[in-house]
C-alpha positions in Angstrom: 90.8 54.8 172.9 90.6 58.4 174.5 87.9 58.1 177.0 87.1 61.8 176.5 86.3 62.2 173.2 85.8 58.3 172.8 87.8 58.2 169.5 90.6 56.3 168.8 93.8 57.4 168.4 97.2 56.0 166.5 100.4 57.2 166.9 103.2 57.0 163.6 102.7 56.9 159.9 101.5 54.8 157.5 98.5 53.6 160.4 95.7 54.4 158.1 96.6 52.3 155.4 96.8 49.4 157.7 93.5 49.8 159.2 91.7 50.0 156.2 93.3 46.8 154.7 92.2 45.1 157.9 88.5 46.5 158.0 88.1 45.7 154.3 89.3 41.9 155.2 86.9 41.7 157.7 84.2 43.0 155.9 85.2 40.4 153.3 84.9 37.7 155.9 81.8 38.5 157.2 79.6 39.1 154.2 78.4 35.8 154.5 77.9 35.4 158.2 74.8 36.1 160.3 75.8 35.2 163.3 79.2 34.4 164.9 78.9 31.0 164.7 79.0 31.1 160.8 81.5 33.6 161.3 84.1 31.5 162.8 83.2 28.7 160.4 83.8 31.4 157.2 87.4 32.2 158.7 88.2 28.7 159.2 87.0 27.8 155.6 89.0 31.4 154.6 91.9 29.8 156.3 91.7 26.7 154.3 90.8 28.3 151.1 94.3 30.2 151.4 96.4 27.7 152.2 94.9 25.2 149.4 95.7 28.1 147.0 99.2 28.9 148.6 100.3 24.9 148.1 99.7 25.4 144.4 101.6 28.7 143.9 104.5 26.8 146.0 104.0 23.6 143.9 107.2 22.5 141.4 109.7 24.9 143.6 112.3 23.6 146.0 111.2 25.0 149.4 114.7 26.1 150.1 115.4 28.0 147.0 112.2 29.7 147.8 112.0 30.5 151.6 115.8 32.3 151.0 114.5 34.3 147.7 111.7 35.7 150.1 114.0 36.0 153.1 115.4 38.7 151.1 111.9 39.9 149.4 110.1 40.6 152.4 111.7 41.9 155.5 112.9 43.8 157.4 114.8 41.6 159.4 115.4 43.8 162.5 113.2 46.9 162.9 115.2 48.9 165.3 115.2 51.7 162.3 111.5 51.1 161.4 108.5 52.0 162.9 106.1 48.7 163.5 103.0 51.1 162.3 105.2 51.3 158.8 105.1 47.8 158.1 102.6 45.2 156.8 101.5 41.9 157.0 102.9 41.3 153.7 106.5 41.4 154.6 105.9 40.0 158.2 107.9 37.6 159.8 104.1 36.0 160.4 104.0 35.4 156.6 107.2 34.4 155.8 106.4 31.2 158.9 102.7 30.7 157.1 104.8 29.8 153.7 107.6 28.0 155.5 105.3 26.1 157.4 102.9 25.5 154.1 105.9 24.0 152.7 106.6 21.6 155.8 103.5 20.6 155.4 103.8 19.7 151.5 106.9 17.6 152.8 109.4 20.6 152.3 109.7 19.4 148.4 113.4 19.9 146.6 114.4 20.1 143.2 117.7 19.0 142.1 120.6 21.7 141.2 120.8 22.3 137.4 122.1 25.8 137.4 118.8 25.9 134.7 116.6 29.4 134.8 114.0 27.8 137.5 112.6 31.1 138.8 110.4 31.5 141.9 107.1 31.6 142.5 105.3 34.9 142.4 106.1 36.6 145.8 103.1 39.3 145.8 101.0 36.1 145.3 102.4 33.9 147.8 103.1 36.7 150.3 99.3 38.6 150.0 98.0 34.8 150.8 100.1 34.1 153.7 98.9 37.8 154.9 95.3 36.6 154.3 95.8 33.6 157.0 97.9 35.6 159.2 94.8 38.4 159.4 92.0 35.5 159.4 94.0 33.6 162.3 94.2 37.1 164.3 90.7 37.7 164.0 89.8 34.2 164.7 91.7 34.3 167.7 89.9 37.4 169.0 86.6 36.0 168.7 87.2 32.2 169.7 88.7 34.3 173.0 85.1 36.5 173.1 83.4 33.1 173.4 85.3 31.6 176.2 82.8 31.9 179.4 86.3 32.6 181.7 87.0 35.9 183.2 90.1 36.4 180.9 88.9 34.9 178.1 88.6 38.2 176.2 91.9 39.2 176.8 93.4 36.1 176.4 92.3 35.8 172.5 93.1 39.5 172.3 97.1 38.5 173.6 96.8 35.3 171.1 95.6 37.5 167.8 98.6 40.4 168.8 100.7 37.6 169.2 100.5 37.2 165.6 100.8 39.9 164.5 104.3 40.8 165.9 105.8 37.6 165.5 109.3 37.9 164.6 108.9 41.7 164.7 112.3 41.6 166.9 114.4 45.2 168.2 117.6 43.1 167.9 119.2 45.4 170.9 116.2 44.2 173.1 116.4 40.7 172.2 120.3 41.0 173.0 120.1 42.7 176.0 116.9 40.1 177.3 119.1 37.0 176.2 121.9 37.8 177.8 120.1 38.5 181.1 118.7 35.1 180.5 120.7 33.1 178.9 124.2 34.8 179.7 124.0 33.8 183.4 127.5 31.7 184.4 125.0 29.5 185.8 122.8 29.0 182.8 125.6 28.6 180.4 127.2 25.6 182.1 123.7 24.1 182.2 123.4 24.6 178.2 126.7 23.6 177.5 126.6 20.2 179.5 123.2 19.9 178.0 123.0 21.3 174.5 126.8 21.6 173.3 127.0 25.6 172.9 126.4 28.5 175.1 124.7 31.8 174.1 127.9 33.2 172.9 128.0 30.1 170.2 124.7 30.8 169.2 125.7 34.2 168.7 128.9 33.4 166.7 127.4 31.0 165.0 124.8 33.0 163.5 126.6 35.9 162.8 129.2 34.1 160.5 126.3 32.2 158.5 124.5 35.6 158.0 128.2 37.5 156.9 128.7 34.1 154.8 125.0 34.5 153.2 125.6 38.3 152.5 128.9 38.0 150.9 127.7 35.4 148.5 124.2 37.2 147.6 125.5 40.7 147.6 128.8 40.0 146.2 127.1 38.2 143.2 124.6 41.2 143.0 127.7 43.5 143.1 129.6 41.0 140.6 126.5 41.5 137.5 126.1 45.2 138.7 129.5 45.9 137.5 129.0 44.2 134.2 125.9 45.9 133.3 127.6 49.1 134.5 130.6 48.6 132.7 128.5 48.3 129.6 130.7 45.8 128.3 129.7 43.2 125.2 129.2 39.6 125.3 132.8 38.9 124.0 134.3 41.5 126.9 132.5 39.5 129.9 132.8 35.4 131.4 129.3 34.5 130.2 129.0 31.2 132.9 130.2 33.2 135.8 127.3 36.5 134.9 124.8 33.4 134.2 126.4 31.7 137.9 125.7 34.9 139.9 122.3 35.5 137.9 121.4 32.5 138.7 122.1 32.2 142.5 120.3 35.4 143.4 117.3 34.9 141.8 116.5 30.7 141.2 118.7 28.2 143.2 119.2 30.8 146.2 120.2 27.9 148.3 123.2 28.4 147.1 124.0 31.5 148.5 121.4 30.8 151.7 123.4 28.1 152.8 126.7 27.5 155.3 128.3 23.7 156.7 129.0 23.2 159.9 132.7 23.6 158.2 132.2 27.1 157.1 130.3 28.5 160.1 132.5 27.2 162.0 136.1 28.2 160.6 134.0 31.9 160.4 132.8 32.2 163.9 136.3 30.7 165.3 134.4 27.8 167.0 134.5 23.8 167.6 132.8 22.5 164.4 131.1 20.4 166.7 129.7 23.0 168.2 128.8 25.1 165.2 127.3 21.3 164.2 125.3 21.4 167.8 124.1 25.1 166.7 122.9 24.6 163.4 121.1 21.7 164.6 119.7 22.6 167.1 118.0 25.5 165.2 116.7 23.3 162.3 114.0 21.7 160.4 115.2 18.4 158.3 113.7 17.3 155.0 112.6 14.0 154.8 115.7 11.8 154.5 115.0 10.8 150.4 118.4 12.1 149.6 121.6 12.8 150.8 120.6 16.6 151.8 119.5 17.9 154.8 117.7 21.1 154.9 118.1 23.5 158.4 116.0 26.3 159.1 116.8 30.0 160.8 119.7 30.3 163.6 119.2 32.7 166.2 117.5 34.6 168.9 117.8 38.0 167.8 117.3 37.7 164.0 115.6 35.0 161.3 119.0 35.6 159.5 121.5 32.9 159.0 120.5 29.0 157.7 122.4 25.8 157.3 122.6 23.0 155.0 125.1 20.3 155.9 125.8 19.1 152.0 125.3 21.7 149.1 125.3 19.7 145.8 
């Protein structure tokens, strides 16, 4: 706000866009609400609403498949070349967490491996409604922060709502240079590695061989059908099982190229593989322990790039 011509006042592109998608949710919210009271319970029920309609597009998919098709959907990943005023809600880190978490909750569901056409749910779809709870939670975290009879209660829901916004929104040469003063510490690193099993530099390594692992089997199957189409070969000039293979892996079971062992992160970052074991982890979510797979989540500090899954049917 410039307190002399009381008018607020952006800085960057693409701004105007975003503040009319938020003052038309709001206005959305509030049509039905006299008083704040009803307001808060109409973002709650909002909330709820979303979510109940985010379980069924997610319903029948495997959660893994899914969460790495949208990893590469949405993005980006580090925004050290973007401007935060560019991007939206819609490809936010924020969302991406609403869905992951939305599956957690539905018991991070699997499918078996069939190398069948499976697709993926719509990602507009499931994206737009993870946007919707991020905004609702934002705005629900202002108010409930408003209503708090403390001196920084204001500020405290206003901290809460931006917290939300810019979640994951990393500048991986911050995040670097931050860790390291915190984490990089001679001191600190004999502390994690008696404690945890791996120091910052595992992490590091670690992470940065699952993500070159995960972008050498996406891109180099995206490269792979590229060059057949390209080549504008027939059927009988072309392995049909490998095209249908790579087709396949990018765009239904994307586990398969979304996943690294222990084995393979380790023999690619040049450490232990108990300590690429102690990494992967560390940094992970399990499914429940039905089958012989075990799902892991994002490794890293810097980046929501790299995932493990011990056993890849």
């Amino acid at each position: 706000m410039n307190p002399l011509n009381r008018r607020v006042e952006v800085v960057g592109t693409g701004v105007t866009g975003s503040l009319i998608r938020a003052a038309t949710h709001l206005q959305r919210l509030s049509q039905n609400a006299s008083n704040a009271d009803d307001f808060l319970t109409h973002i709650e029920e909002a909330i709820t609403s979303a979510r109940v309609a985010l379980e069924e597009c997610l319903h029948g998919y495997d959660s893994f498949d899914t969460l790495a098709f949208l990893r590469l959907a949405a993005g980006p990943w580090d925004f050290s070349e973007v401007r935060e005023s560019e991007s939206q809600v819609e490809n936010s880190q924020a969302a991406q967490d609403v869905i992951a978490l939305t599956f957690l909750g539905m018991g991070l569901p699997r499918q078996p491996l069939t190398g069948e056409n499976s697709g993926q749910p719509n990602p507009g779809k499931v994206l737009g409604l993870a946007a919707d709870i991020v905004r609702a939670a934002q705005t629900h975290a202002i108010l409930q922060g408003q209503r708090v009879d403390q001196p920084l209660g204001a500020l405290a829901g206003e901290f809460m709502g931006y917290e939300l916004s810019v979640r994951g929104r990393q500048y991986e040469s911050i995040a670097k240079e931050l860790n390291t003063g915190l984490l990089g510490d001679p001191t600190v690193a004999t502390v994690m590695a008696n404690a945890l099993g791996f120091t910052l530099d595992d992490i590091r390594a670690v992470r940065e061989a699952s993500a070159a692992l995960l972008n050498e089997r996406f891109f180099g199957a995206r490269d792979r059908v590229g060059d057949v189409v390209q080549s504008g070969a027939g059927l009988e000039d072309i392995d049909p099982e490998a095209f249908r293979r790579d087709m396949n892996l990018m765009v239904n079971e994307c586990r398969l190229f979304g996943a690294v062992s222990a084995v393979e992160a380790a023999g690619r970052a040049g450490v232990e593989e108990s300590t690429a074991k102690a990494v992967l982890e560390f940094f992970s979510t399990s499914r429940p322990a039905d089958t012989d797979l075990e799902w892991s989540g994002c490794v890293g500090f810097e980046c929501q790039s790299g995932v493990s899954e011990e056993a890849v049917e």
